[in-house]
C-alpha positions as CSV (number, residue, x, y, z in Angstrom):
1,X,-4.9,27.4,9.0
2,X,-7.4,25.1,7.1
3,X,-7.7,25.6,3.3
4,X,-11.3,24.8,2.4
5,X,-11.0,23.8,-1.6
6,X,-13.6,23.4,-4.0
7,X,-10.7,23.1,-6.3
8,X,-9.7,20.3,-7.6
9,X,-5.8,19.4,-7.0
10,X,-6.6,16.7,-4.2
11,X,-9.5,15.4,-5.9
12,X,-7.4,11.4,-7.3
13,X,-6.5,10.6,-4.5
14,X,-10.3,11.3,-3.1
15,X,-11.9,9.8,-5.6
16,X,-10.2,6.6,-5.7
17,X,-9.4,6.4,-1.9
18,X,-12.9,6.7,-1.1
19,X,-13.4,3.3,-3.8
20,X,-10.8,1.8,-1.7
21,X,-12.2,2.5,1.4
22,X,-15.8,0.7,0.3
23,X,-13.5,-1.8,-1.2
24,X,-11.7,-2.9,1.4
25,X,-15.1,-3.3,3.7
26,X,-15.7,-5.7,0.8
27,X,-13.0,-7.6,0.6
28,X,-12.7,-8.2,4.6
29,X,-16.1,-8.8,4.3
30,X,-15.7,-12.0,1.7
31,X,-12.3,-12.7,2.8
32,X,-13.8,-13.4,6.6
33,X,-16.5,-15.5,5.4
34,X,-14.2,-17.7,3.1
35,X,-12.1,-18.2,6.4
36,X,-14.9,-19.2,8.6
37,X,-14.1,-15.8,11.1
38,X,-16.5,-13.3,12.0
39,X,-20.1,-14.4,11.2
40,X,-19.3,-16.8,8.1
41,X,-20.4,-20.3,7.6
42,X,-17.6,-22.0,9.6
43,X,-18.6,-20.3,12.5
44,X,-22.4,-20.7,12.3
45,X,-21.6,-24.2,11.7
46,X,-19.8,-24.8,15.1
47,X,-22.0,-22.7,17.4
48,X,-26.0,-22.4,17.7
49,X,-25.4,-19.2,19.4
50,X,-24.6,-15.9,17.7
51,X,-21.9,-14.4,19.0
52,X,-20.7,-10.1,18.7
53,X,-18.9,-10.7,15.5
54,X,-21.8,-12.6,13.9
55,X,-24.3,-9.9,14.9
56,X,-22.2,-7.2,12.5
57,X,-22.1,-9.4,9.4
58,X,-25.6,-7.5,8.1
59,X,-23.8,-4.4,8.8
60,X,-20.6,-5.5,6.9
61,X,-22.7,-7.1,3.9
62,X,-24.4,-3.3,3.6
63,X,-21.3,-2.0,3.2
64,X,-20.5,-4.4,0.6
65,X,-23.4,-3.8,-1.0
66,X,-22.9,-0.1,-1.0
67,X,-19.6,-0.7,-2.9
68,X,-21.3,-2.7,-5.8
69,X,-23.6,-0.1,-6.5
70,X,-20.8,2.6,-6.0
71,X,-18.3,0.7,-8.6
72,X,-21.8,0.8,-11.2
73,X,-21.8,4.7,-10.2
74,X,-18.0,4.8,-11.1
75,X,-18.2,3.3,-14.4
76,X,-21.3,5.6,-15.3
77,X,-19.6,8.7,-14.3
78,X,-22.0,9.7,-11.9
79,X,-20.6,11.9,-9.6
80,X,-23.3,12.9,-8.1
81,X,-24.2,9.0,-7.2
82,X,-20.7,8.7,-6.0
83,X,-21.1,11.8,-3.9
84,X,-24.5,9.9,-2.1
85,X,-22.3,7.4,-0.2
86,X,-21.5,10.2,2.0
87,X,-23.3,12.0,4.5
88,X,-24.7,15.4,3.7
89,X,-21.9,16.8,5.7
90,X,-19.1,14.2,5.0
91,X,-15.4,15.8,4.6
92,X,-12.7,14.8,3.2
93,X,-9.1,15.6,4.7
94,X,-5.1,15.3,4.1
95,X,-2.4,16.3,6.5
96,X,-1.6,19.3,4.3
97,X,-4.6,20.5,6.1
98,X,-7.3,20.3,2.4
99,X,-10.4,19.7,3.3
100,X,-13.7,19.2,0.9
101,X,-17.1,19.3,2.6
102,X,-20.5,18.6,1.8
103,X,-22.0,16.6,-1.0
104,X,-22.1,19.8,-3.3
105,X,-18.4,20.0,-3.2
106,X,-17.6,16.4,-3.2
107,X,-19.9,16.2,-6.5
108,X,-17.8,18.7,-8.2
109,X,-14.8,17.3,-7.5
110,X,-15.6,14.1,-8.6
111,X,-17.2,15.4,-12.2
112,X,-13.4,17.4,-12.2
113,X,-11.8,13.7,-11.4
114,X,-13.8,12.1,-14.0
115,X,-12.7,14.3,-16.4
116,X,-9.2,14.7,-16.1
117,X,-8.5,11.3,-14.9
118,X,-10.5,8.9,-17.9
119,X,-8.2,6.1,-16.9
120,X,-7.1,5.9,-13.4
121,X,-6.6,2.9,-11.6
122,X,-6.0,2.2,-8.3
123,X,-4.5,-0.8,-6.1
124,X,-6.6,-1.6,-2.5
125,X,-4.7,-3.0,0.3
126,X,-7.4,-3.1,2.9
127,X,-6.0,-3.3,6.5
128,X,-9.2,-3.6,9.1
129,X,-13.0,-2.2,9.3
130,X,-13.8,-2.3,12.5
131,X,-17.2,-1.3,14.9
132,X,-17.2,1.1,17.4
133,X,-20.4,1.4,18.3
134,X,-24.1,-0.1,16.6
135,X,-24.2,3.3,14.1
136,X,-20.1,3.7,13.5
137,X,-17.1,1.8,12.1
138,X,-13.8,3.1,11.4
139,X,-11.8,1.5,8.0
140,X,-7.7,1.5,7.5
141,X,-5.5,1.2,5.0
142,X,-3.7,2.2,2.2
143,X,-4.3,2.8,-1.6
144,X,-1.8,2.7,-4.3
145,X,-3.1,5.4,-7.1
146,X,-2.3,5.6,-10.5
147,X,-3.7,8.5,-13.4
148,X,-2.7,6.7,-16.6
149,X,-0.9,4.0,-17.8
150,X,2.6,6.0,-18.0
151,X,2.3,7.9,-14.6
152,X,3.8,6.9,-11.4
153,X,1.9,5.2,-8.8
154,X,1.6,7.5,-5.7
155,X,0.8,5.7,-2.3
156,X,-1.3,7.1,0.3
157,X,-2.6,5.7,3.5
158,X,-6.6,6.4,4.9
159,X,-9.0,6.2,7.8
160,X,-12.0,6.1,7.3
161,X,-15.3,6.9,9.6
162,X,-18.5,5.2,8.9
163,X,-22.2,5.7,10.4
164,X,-25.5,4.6,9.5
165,X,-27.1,7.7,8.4
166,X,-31.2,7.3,7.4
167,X,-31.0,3.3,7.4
168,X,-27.2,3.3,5.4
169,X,-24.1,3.1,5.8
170,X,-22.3,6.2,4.7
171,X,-19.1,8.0,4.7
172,X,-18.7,11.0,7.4
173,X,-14.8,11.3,7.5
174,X,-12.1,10.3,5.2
175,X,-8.5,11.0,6.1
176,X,-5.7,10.9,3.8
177,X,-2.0,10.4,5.4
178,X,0.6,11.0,2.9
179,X,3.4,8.9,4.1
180,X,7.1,10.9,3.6
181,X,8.8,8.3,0.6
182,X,11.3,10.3,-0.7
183,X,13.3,7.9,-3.1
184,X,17.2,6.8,-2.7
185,X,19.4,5.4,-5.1
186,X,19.4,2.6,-2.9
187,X,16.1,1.6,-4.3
188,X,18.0,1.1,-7.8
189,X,20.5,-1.1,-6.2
190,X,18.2,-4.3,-7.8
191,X,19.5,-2.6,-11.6
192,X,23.4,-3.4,-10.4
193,X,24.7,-6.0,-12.9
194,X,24.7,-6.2,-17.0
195,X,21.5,-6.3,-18.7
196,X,20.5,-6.7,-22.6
197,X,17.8,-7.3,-24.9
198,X,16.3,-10.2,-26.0
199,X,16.4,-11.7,-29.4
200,X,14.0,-10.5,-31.7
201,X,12.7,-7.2,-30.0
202,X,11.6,-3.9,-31.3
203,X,14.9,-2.4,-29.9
204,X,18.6,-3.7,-29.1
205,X,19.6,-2.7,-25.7
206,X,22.5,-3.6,-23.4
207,X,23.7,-1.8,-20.0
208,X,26.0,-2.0,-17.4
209,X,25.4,-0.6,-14.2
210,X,28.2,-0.2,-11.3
211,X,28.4,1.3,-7.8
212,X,30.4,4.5,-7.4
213,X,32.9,4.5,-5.0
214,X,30.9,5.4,-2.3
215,X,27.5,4.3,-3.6
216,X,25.8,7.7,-4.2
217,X,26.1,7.5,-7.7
218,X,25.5,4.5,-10.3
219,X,27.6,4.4,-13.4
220,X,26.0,3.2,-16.5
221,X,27.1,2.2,-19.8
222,X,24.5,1.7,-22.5
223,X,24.1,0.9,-25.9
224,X,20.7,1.4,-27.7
225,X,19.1,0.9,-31.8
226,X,16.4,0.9,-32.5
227,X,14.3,2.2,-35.7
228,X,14.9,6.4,-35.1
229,X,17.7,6.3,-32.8
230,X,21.5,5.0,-32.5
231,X,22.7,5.8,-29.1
232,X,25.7,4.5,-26.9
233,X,27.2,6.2,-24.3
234,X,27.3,7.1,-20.4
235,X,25.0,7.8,-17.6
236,X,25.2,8.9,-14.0
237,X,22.2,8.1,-11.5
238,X,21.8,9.2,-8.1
239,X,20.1,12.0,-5.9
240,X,19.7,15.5,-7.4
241,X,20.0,17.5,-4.0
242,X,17.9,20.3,-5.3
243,X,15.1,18.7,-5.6
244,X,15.7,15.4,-3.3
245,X,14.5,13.0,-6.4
246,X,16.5,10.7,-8.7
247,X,18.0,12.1,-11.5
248,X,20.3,11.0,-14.3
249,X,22.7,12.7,-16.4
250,X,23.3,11.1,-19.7
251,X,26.8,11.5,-22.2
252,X,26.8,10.1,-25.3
253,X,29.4,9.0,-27.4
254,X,29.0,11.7,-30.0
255,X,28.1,14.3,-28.0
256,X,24.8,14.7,-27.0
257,X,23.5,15.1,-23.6
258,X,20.1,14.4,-22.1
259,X,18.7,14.7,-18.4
260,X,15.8,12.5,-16.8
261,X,13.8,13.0,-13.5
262,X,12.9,9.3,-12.6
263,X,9.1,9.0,-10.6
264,X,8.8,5.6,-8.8
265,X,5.6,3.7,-9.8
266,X,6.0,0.9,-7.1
267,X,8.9,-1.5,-8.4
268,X,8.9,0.4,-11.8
269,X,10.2,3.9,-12.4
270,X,9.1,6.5,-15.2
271,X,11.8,8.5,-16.5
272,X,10.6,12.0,-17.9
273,X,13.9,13.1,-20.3
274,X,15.0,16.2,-22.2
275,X,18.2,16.0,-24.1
276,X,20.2,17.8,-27.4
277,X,21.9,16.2,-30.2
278,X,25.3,17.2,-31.3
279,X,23.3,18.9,-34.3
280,X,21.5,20.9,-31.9
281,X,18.1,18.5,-32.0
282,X,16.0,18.5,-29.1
283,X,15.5,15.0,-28.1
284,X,12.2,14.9,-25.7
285,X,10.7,11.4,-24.6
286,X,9.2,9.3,-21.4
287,X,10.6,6.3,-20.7
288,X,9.3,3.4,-19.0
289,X,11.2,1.0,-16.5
290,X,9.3,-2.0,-15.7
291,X,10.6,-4.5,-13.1
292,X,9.1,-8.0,-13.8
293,X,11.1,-9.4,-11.4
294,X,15.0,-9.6,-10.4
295,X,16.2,-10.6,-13.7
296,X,13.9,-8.9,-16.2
297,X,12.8,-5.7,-17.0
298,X,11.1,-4.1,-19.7
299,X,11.9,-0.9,-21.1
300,X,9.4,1.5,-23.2
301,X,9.4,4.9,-24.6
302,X,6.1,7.0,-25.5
303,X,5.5,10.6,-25.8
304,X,8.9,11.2,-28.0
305,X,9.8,14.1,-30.2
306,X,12.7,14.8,-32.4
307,X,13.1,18.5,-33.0
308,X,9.7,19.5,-34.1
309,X,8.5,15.9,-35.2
310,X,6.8,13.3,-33.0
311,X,8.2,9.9,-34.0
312,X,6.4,6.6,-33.0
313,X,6.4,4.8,-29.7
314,X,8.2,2.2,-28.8
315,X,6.6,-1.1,-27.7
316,X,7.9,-2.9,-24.4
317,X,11.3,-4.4,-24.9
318,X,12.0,-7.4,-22.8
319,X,15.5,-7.2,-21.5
320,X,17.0,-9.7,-19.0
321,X,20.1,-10.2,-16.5
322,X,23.3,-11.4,-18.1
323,X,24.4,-13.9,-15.5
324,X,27.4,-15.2,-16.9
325,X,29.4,-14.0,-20.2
């Protein structure tokens, strides 16, 4: 059965697939006339005739211009501008079977997104708009979404159907696809190796991470001080089969104990921790992994609590790849 919802759970990756949808029409758009393909000034330049393509490039340069004035309506926080790219009776759906229809619906959910969501950002990688007929063009691809700047990144692929409705182009269909990603330790493997911080950061780090026998498990060793905390210890990564994430399992030397759910936010991972000090403490904080590339990483950690005191973030520490010793 269809679930009609007017409420709001679906409504970030609807807001800011529909901005990637327009997007993408944009980018093709500019990226075809820098290349000379499809109606741009290499190919006017080599033919006095116009050929199918270059007959759609008003078309595609509408649609561009839709998404100019859409990104103005975005900044405003005008969802009820936002919710006039699409046709009166536009819907939105996912394969969970959500749907959203009509303007009035699409309006509120994008006054709810605007409100819960102040800094959302998302990352476009446009695929194809293409033309089916003279009133209707279909646009694919996917969108990378993320709600704040220490929340993971979910990815979500689209299709998108287009028709000229009273002169514009508008939305009538959007389709979300969910793609099935659950996360492996595999996709840790990069971590395997020594690791420490730089000279001169706000924290002094150093890890060693091994396989496990039979590689469902890392094995960590870590040392961390920093300005509220002196830890060292033990930590197991892998697969918690209740819940099919990653998970990690922490043993310090003196006795304290702490576990992590890790969300992957592309090549970085956030790690959402709860843990007890050997005086009985609770030890709550998010941690940030960030992969700069093979050798280097950053680590971060905001939204901390010591028993019933908040203590300070931490700034980024670089650290890098030990290569030799």
């Amino acid at each position: 059965m269809r679930t009609t919802l007017k409420c709001r759970r679906y409504v970030g990756y609807l807001f800011l697939i529909l901005m990637t949808t327009l997007a993408a029409s944009q980018h093709l758009t500019w990226l075809r006339e820098s290349r000379g393909e499809e109606g741009g000034k290499g190919v006017a330049a080599s033919s006095s005739q116009p050929t199918a393509s270059d007959a759609r490039t008003p078309d595609r340069n509408s649609i561009r211009t839709a998404f100019e004035s859409f990104a103005k309506a975005f900044d405003s926080g005008d969802a009820k501008a936002l919710s006039s790219y699409w046709t009166a009776d536009g819907e939105y759906q996912n394969d969970s079977d959500v749907s959203i229809h009509g303007r009035a619906d699409l309006e509120s959910s994008f006054a709810e997104f605007f409100s819960n969501n102040p800094d959302a950002k998302a990352e476009i990688h446009p695929a194809s708009l293409r033309f089916l007929s003279r009133d209707t063009a279909i646009g694919q691809g996917t969108v990378a979404v993320r709600r704040g700047p220490t929340q993971p990144t979910k990815a979500a692929n689209y299709s998108a159907l287009f028709v000229r409705d009273d002169g514009q182009w508008r939305l009538a269909q959007l389709r979300e696809i969910s793609p099935s990603d659950n996360p492996t330790v595999d996709d840790l493997s990069w971590l395997i190796g020594k690791w420490k911080s730089a000279a001169g950061e706000g924290a002094e780090i150093r890890t060693t991470y091994t396989w496990d026998d039979n590689k469902k498990f890392i094995n960590v060793q870590f040392t961390l001080k920093e300005r509220t905390l002196n830890l060292s210890g033990r930590q197991i990564i892998g697969v918690d089969p209740a819940t099919g994430g990653i998970r990690s399992w922490t043993f310090e030397a003196n006795g304290g104990v702490a576990e992590a759910d890790w969300r992957r936010d592309g090549d970085h991972w956030v790690l959402d921790s709860d843990g007890t000090l050997p005086d009985g403490r609770t030890l709550k904080q998010t941690n940030v992994l960030r992969r700069i590339n093979n050798d280097t990483i950053t680590w971060q950690s905001v939204d901390r609590s010591l028993g019933d005191e908040t203590i300070p973030d931490l700034a980024p520490v670089k650290v890098t790849r030990i290569k030799s010793e």
